[in-house]
MDTraj code that builds the backbone (N, CA, C; nanometers):
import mdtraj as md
import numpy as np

residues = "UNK UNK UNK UNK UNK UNK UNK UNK UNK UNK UNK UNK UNK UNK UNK UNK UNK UNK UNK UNK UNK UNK UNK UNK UNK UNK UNK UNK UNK UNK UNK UNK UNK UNK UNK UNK UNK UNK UNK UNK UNK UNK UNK UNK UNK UNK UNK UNK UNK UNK UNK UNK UNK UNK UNK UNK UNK UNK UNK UNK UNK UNK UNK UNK UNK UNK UNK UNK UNK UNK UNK UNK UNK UNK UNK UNK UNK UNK UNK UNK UNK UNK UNK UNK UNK UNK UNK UNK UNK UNK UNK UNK UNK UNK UNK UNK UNK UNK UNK UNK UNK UNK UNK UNK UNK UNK UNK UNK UNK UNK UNK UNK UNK UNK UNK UNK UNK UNK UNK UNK UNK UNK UNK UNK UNK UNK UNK UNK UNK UNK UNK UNK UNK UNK UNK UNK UNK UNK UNK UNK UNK UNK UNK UNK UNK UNK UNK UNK UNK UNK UNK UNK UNK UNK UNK UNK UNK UNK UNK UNK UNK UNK UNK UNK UNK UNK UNK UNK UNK UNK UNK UNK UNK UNK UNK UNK UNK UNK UNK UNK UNK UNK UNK UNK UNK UNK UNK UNK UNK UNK UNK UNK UNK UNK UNK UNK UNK UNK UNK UNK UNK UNK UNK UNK UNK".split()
xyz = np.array([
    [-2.5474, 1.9119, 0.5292],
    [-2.4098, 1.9200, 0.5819],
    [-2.3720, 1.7866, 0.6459],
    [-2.2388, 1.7392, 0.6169],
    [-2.1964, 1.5780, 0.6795],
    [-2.2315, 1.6244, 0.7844],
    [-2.2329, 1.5225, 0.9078],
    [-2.2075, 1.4865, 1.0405],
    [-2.0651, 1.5198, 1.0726],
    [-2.0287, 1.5839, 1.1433],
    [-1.8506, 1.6031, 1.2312],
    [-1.8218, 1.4840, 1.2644],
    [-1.9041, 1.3860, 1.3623],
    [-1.8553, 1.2454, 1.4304],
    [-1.9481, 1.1771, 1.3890],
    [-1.9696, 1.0292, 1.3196],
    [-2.0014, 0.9419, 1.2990],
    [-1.9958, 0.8467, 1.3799],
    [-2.0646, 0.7559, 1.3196],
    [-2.0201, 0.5699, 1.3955],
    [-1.9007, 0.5688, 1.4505],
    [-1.7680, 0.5783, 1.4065],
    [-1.6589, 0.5362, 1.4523],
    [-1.6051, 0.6163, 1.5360],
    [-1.7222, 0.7278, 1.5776],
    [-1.6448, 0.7909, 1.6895],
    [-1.5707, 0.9263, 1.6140],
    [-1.4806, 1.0402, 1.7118],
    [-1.4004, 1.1019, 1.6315],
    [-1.2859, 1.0612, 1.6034],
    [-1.2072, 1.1413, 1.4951],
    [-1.0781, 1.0317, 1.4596],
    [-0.9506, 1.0568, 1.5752],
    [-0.9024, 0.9115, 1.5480],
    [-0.8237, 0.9089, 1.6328],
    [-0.6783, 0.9760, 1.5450],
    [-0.6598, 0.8884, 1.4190],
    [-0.5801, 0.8822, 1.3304],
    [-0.4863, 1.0307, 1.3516],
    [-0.3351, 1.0215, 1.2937],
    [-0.2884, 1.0744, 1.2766],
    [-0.2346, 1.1821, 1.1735],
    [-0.3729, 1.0869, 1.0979],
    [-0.3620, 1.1503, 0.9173],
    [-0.5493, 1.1851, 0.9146],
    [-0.5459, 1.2705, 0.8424],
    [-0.7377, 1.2691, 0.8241],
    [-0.7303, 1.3786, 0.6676],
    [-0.7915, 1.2885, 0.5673],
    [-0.7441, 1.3418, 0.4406],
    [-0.8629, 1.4279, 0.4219],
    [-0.8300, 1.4782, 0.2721],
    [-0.8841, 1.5832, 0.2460],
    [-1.0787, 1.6156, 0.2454],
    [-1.0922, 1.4410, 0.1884],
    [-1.2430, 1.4157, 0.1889],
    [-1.3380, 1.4405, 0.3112],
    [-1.4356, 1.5217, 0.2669],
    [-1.5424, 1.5234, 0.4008],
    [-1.5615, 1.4181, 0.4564],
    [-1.5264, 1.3952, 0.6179],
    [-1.5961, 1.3199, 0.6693],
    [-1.7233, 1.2504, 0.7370],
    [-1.7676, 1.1408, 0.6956],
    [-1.9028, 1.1601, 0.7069],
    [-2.0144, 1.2048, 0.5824],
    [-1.9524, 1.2192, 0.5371],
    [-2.0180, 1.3294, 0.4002],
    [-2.1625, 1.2350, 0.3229],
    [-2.0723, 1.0942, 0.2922],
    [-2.1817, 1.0436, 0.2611],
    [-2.2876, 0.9273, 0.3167],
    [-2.1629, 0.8888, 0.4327],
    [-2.2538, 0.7883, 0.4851],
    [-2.2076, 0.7550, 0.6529],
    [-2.3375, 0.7352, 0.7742],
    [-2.2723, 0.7991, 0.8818],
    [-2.1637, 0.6981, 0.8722],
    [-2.2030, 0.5958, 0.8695],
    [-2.1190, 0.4651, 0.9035],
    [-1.9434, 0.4680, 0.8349],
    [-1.9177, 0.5254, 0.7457],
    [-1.8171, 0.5495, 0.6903],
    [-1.7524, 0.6676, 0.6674],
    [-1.6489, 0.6766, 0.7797],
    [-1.5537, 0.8296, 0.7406],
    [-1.5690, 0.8727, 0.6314],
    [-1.4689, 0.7985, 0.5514],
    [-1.4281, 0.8755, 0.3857],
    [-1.5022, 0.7838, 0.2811],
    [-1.5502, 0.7826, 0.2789],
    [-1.6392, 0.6924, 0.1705],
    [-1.6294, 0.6730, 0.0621],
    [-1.5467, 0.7851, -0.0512],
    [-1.4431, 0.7566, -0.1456],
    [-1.3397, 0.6860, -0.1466],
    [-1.2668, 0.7204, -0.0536],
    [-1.1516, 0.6790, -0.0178],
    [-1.1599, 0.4890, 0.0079],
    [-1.2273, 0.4917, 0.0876],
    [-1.2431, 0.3601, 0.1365],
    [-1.2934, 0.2428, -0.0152],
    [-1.4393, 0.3091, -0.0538],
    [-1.4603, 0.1988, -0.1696],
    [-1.3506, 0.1701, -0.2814],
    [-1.2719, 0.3422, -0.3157],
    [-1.1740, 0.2584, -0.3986],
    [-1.0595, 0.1676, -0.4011],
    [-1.0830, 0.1452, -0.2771],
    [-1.0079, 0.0440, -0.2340],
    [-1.0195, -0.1001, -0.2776],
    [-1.1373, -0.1301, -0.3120],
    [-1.1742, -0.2505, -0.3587],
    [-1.0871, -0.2434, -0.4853],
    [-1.0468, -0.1830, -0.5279],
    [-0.9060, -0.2639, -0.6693],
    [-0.8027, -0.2746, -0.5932],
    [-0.7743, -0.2930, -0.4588],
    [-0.6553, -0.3389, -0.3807],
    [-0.7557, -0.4882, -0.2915],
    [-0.8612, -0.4742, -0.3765],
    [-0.8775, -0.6299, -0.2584],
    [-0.9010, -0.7468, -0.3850],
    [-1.0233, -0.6858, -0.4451],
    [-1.0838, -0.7892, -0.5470],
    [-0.9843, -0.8531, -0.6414],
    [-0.8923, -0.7621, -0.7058],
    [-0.8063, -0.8320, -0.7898],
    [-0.6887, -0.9254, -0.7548],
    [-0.6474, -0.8555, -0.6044],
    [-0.5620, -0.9617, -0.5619],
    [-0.6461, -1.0763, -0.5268],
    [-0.7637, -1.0889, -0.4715],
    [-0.8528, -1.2379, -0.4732],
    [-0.8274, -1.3208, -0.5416],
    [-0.9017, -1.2444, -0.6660],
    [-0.8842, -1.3490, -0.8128],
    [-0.7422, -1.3501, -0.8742],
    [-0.6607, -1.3308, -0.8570],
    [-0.4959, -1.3334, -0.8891],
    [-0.4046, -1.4487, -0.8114],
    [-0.4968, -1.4456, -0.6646],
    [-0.4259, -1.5238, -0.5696],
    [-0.4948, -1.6778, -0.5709],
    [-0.6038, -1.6825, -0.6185],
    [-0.6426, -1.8127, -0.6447],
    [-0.6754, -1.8721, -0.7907],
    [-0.5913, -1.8044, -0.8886],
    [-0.5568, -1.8225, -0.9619],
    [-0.4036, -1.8961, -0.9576],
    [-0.3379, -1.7935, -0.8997],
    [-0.2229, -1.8430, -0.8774],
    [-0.1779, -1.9933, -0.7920],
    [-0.2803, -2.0279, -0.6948],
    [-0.2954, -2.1089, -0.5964],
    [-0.3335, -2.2289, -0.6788],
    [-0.4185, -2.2122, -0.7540],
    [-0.4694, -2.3446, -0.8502],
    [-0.3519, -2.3853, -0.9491],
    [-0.3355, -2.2793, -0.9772],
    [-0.1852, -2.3401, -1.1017],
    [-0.0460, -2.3178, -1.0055],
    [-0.0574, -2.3713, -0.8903],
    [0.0686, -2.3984, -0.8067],
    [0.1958, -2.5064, -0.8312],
    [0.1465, -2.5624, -0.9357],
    [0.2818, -2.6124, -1.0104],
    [0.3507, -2.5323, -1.1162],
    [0.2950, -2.4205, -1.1605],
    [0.4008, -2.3774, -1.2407],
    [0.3904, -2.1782, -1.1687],
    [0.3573, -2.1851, -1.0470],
    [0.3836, -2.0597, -1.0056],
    [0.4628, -2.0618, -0.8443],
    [0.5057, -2.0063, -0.8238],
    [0.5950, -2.0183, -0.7534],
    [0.5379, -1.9686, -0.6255],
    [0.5105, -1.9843, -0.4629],
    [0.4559, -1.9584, -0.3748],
    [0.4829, -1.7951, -0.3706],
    [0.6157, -1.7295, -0.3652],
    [0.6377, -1.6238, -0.3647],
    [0.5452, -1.5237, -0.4451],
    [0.5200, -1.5761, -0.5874],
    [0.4010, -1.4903, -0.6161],
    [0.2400, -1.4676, -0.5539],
    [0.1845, -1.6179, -0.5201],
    [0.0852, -1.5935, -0.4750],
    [0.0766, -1.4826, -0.3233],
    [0.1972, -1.5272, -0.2148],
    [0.2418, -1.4772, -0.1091],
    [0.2310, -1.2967, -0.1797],
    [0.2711, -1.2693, -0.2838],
    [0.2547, -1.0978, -0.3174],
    [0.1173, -1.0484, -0.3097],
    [0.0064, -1.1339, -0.3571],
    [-0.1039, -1.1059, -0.4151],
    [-0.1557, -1.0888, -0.2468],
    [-0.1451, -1.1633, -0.1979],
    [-0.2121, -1.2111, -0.0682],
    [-0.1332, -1.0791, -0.0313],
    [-0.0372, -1.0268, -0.0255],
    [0.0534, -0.8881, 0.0870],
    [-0.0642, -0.7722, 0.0063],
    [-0.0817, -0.7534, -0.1236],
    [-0.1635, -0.6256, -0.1443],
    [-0.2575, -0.6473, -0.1223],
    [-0.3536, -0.8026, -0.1060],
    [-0.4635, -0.7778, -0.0562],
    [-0.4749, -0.7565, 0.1144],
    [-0.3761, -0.7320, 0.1568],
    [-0.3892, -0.7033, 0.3255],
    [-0.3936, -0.5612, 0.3356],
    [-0.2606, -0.5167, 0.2265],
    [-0.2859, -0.3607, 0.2152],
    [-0.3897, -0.3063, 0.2084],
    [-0.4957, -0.3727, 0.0720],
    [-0.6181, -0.3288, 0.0703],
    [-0.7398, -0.3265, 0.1975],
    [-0.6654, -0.3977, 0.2195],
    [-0.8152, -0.4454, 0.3622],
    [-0.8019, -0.3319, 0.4487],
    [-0.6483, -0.2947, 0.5196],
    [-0.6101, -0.2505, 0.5925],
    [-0.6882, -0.1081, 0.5478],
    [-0.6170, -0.0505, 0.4144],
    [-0.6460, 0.0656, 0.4120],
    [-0.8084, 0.1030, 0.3764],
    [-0.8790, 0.0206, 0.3221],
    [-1.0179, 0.0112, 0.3991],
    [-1.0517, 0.0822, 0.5226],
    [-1.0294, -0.0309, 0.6301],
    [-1.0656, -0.0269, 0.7995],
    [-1.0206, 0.1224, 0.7913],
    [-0.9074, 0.1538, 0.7542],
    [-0.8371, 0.3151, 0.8310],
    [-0.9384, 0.3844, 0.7314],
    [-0.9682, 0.3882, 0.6318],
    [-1.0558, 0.5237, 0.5818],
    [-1.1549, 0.4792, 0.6016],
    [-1.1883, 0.4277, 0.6404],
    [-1.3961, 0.3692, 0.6769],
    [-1.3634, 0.4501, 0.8314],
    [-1.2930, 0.4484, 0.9142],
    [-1.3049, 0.4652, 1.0758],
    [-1.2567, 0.6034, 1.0711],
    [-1.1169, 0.5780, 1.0555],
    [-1.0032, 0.7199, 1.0749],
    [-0.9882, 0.6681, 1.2269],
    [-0.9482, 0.5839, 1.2692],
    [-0.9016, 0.5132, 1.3802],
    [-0.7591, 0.5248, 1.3980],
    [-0.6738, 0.5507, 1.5230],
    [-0.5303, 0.5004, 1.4448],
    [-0.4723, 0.3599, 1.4887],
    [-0.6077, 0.2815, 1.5378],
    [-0.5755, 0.1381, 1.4945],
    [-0.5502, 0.1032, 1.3575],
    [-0.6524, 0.1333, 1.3120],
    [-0.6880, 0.0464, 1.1608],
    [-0.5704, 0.1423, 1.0920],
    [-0.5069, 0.2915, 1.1187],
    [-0.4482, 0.3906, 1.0313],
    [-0.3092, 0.2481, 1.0247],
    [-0.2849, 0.1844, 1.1549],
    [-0.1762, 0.0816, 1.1419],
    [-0.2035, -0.0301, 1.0678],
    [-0.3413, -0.0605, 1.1054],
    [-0.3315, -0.1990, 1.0007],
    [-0.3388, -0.1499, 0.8296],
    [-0.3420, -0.0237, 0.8290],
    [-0.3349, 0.0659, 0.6585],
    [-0.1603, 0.0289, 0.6491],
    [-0.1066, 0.0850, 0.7248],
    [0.0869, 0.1487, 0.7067],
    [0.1428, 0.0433, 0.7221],
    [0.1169, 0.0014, 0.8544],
    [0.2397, -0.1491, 0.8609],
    [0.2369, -0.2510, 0.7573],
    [0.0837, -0.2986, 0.6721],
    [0.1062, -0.4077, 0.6092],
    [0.1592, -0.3295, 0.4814],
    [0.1656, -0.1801, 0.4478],
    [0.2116, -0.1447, 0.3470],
    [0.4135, -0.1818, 0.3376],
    [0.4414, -0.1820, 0.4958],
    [0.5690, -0.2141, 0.5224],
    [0.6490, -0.3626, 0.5036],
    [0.5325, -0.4801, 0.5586],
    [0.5413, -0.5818, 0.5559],
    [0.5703, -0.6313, 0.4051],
    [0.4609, -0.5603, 0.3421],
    [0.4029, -0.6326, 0.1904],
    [0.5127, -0.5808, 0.1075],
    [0.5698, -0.4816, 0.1402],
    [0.6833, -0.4249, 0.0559],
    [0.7970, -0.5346, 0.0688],
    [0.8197, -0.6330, 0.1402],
    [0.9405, -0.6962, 0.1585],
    [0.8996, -0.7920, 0.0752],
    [0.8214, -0.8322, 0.0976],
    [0.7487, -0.9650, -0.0028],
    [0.7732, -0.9359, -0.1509],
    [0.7218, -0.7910, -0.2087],
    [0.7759, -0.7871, -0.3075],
    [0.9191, -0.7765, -0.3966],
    [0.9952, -0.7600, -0.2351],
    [1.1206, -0.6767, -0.2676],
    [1.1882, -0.8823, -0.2889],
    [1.1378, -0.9062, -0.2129],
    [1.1925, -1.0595, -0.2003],
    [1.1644, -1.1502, -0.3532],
    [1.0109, -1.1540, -0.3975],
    [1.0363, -1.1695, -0.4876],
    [1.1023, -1.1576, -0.6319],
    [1.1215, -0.9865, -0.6352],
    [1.1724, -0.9756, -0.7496],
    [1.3369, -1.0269, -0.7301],
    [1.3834, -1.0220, -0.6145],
    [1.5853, -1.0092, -0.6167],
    [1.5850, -1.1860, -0.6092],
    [1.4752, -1.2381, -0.5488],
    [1.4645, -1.4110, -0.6319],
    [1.4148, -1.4428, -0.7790],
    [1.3992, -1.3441, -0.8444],
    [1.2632, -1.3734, -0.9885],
    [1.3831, -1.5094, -1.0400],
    [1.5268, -1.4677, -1.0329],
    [1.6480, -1.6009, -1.1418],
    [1.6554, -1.7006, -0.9972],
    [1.6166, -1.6694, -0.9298],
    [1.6364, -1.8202, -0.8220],
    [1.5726, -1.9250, -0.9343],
    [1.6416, -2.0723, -0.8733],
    [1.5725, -2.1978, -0.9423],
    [1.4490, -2.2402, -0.8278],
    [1.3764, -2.2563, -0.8383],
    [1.2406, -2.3197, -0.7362],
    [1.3295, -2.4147, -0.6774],
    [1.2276, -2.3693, -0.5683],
    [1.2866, -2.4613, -0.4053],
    [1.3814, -2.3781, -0.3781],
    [1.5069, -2.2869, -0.3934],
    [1.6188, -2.2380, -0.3240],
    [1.5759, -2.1268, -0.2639],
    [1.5620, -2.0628, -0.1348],
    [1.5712, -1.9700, -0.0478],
    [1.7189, -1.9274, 0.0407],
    [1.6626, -1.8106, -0.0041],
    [1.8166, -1.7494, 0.1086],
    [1.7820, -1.6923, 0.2444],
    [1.7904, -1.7814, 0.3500],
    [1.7458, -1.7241, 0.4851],
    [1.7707, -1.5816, 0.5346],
    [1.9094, -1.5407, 0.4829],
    [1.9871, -1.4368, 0.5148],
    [1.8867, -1.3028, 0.4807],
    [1.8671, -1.3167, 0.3365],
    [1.7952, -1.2022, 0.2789],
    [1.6506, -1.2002, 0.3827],
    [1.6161, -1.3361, 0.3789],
    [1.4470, -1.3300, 0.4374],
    [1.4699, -1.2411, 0.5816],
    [1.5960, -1.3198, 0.6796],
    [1.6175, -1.2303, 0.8199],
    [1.6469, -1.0764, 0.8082],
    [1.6860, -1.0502, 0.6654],
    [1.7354, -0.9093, 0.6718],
    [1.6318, -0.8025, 0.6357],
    [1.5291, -0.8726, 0.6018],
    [1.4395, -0.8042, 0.5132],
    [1.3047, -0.7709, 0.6503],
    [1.3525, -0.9141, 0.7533],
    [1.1953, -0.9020, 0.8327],
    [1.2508, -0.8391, 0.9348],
    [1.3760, -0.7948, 0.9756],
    [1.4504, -0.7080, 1.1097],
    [1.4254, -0.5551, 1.0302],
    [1.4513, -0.5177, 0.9105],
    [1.4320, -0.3906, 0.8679],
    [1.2944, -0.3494, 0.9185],
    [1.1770, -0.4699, 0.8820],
    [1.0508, -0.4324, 0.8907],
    [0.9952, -0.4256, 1.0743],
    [1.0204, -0.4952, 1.1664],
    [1.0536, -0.5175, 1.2658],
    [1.0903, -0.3663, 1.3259],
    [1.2089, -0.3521, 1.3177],
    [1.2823, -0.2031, 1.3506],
    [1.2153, -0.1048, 1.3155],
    [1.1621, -0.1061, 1.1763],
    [1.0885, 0.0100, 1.1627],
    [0.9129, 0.0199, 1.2307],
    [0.8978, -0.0764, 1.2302],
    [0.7671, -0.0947, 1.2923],
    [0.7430, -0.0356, 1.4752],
    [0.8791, -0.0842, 1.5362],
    [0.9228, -0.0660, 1.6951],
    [0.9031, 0.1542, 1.7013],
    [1.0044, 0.1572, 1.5836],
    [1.0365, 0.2918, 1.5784],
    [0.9187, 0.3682, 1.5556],
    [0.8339, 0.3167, 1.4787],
    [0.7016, 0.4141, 1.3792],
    [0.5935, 0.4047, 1.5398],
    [0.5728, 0.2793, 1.5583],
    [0.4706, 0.2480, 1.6587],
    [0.4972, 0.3457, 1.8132],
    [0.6356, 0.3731, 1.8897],
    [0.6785, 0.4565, 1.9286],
    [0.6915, 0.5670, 1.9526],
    [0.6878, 0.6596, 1.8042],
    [0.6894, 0.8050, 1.7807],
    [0.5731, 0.8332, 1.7244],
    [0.5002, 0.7768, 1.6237],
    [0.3680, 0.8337, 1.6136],
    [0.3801, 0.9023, 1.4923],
    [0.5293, 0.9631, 1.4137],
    [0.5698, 1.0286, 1.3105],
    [0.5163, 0.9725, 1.1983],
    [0.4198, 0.9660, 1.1106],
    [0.3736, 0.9875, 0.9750],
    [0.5277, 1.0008, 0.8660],
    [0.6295, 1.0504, 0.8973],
    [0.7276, 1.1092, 0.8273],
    [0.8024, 0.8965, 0.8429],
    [0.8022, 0.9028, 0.9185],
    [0.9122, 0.7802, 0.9396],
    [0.8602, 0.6877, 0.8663],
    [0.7268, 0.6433, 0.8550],
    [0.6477, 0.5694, 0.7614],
    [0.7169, 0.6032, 0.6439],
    [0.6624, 0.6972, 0.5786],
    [0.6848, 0.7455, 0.4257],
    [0.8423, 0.7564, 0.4011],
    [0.9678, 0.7635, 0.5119],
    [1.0667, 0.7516, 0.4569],
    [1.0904, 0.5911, 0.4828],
    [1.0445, 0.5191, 0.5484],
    [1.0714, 0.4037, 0.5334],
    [0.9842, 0.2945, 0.4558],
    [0.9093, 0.3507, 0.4011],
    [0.8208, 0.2749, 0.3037],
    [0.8886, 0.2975, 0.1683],
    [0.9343, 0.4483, 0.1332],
    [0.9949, 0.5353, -0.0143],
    [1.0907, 0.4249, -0.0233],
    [1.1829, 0.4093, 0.0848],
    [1.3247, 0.3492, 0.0512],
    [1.2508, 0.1964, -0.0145],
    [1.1822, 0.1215, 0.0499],
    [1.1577, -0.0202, -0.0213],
    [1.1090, 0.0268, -0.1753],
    [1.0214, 0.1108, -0.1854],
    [0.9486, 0.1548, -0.3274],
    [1.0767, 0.1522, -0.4082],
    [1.1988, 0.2351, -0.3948],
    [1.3004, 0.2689, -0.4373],
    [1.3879, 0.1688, -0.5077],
    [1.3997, 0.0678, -0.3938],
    [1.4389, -0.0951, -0.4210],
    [1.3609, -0.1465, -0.4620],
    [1.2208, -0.1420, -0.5105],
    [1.1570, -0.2481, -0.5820],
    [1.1714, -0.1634, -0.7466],
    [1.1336, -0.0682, -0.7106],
    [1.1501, 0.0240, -0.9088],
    [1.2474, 0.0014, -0.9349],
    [1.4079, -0.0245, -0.8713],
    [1.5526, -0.0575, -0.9592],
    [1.4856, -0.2303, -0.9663],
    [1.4530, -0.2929, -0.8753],
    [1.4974, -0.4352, -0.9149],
    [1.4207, -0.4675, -0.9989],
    [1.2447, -0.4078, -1.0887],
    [1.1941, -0.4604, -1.0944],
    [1.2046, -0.3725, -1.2515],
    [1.3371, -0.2829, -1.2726],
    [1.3524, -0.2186, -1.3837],
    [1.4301, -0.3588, -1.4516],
    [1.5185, -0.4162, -1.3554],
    [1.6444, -0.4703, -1.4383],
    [1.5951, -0.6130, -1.4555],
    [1.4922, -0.6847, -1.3687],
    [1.3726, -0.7669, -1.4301],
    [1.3126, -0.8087, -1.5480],
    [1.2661, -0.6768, -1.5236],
    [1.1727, -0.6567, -1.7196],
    [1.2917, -0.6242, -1.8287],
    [1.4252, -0.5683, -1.7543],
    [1.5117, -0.5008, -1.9069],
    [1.6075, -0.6526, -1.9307],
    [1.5039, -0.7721, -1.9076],
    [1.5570, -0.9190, -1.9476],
    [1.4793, -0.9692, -1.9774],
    [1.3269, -0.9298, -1.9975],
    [1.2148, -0.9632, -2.0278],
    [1.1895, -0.9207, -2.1925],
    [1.0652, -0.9537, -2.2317],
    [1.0249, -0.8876, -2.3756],
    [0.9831, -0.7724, -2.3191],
    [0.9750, -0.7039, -2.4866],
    [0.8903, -0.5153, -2.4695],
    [0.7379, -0.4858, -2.4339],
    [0.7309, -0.6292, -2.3828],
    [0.5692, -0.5850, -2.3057],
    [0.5836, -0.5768, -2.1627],
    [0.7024, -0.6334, -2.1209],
    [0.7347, -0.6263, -1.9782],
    [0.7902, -0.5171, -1.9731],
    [0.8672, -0.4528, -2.0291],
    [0.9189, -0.3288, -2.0137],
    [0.8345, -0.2219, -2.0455],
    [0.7467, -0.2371, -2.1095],
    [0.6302, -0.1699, -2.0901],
    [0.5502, -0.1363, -2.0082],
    [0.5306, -0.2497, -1.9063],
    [0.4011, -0.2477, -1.7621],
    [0.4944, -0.2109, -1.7402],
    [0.6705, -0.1822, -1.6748],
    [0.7378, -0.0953, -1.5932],
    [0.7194, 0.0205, -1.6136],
    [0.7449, 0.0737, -1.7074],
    [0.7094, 0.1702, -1.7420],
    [0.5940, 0.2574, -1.7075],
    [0.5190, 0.2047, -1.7201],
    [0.3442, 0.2215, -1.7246],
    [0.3513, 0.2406, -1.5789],
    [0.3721, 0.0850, -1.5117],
    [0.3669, 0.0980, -1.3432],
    [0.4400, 0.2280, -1.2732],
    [0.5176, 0.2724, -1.3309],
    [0.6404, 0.3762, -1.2926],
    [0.5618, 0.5471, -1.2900],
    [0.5345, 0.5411, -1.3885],
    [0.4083, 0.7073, -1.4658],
    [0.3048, 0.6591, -1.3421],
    [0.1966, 0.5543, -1.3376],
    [0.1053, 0.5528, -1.2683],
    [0.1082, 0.6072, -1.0744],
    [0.2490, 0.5385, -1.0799],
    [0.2879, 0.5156, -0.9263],
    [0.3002, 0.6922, -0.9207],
    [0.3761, 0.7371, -1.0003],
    [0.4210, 0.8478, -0.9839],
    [0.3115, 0.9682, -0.9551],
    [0.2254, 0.9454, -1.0302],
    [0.1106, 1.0377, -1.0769],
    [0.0050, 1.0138, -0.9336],
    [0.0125, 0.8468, -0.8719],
    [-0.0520, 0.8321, -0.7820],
    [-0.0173, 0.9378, -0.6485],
    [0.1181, 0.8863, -0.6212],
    [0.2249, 0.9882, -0.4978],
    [0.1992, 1.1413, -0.5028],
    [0.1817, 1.1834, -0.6493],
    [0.1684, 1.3166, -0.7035],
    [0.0662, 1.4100, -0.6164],
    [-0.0629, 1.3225, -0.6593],
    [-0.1803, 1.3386, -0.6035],
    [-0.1985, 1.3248, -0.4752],
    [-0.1299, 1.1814, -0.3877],
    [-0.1530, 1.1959, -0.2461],
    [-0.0527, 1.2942, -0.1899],
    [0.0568, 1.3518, -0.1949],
    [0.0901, 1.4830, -0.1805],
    [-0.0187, 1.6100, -0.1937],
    [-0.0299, 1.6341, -0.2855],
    [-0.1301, 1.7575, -0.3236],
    [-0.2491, 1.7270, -0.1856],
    [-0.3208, 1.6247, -0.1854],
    [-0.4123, 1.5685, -0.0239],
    [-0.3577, 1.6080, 0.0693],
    [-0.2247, 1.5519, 0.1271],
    [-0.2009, 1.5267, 0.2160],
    [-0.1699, 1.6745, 0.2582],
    [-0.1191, 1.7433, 0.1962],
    [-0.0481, 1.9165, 0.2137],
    [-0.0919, 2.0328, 0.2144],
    [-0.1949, 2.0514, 0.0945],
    [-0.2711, 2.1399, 0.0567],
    [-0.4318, 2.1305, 0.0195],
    [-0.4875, 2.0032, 0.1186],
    [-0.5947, 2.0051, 0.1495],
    [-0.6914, 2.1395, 0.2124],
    [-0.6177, 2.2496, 0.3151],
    [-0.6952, 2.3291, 0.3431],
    [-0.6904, 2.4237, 0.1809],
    [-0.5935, 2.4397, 0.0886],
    [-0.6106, 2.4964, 0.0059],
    [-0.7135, 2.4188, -0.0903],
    [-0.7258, 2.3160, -0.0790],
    [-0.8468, 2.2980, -0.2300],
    [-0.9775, 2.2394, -0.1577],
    [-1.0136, 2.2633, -0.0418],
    [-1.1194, 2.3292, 0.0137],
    [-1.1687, 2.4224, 0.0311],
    [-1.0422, 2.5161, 0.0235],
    [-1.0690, 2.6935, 0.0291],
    [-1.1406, 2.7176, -0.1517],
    [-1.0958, 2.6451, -0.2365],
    [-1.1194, 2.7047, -0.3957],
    [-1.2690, 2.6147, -0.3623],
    [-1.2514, 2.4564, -0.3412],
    [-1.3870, 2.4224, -0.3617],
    [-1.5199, 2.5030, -0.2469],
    [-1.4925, 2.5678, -0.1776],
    [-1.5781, 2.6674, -0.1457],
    [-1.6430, 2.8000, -0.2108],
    [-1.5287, 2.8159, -0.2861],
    [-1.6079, 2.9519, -0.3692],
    [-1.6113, 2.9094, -0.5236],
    [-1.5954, 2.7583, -0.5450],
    [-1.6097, 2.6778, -0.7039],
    [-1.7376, 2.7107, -0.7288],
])
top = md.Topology()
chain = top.add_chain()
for i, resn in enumerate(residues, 1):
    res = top.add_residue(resn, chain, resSeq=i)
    for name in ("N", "CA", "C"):
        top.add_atom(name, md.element.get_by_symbol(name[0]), res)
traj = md.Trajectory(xyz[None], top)
């Protein structure tokens, strides 16, 4: 039988998913959860210094993306390795942060290099700002996910009308990215909601 409290103590977190904690290792809450995380660290690595080496024909804004999901990744690491609701922040907020970065790049993808619009950058880091004051404040899980959905929302239109100027392989990874994302959300719903129910079946499985 796992351990109830581990290394990191009991959780602090405001979220504690469906996976046994402790289950497989003391040192690590969720231990699923956490390793698959490494396709939110490793690939942005090698993406971002890829990108960094061929910095004459890539534009800072991209590497700056690679580098935002690999914070996500880190973050959401620390929060499922602990179940802290330190680290549960360094999981959510950089998911907030990193969302602007992307939102920034795509509504620049027809900028000419070198031109920035301050306006968008101030409008984009007061949204994140505000929501951060508000989330950090109330403690609501709900305010996250409606203020994270809305950027998701704005990056799937901008990053539809992107690719529908691109060739049919770009409109393809939208596509693809779109089913995946979806199917992902799908699933962390079903976790997040009806976890005591598919513990109740995996008990008498």
């Amino acid at each position: 039988m796992a351990p109830t409290v581990g290394y990191w103590g009991k959780p602090t977190s405001t979220l504690d998913w469906c996976e046994t904690n402790y289950e497989v290792s003391f040192y690590i809450a969720e231990f699923w959860n956490t390793i698959s995380n490494l396709m939110m660290i490793i690939p942005p690595i090698i993406a971002a210094r890829h990108s960094w080496k061929d910095s004459n024909n890539t534009e800072h804004r991209v590497t700056l993306s690679y580098l935002a999901l690999l914070c996500v990744g880190i973050g959401s690491w620390c929060f499922h390795m602990t179940l802290r609701y330190e680290m549960q922040l360094l999981d959510e907020l950089p998911m907030i942060w990193g969302s602007i970065v992307f939102v920034y790049a795509l509504v620049e993808a027809y900028t000419p290099p070198g031109v920035h619009h301050p306006k968008l950058i101030l409008g984009l880091a007061l949204y994140c700002f505000f929501v951060t004051v508000i989330y950090v404040t109330m403690k609501n899980p709900i305010i996250h996910q409606i203020a994270y959905g809305f950027l998701v929302l704005i990056l799937l239109y901008k990053a539809t009308q992107v690719a529908w100027k691109c060739d049919k392989w770009s409109k393809q990874m939208v596509v693809f990215g779109t089913v995946t994302y979806a199917a992902g959300f799908l699933l962390w719903n079903i976790d997040n909601h009806f976890c005591f129910h598919l513990g109740y079946l995996m008990f008498f499985s």
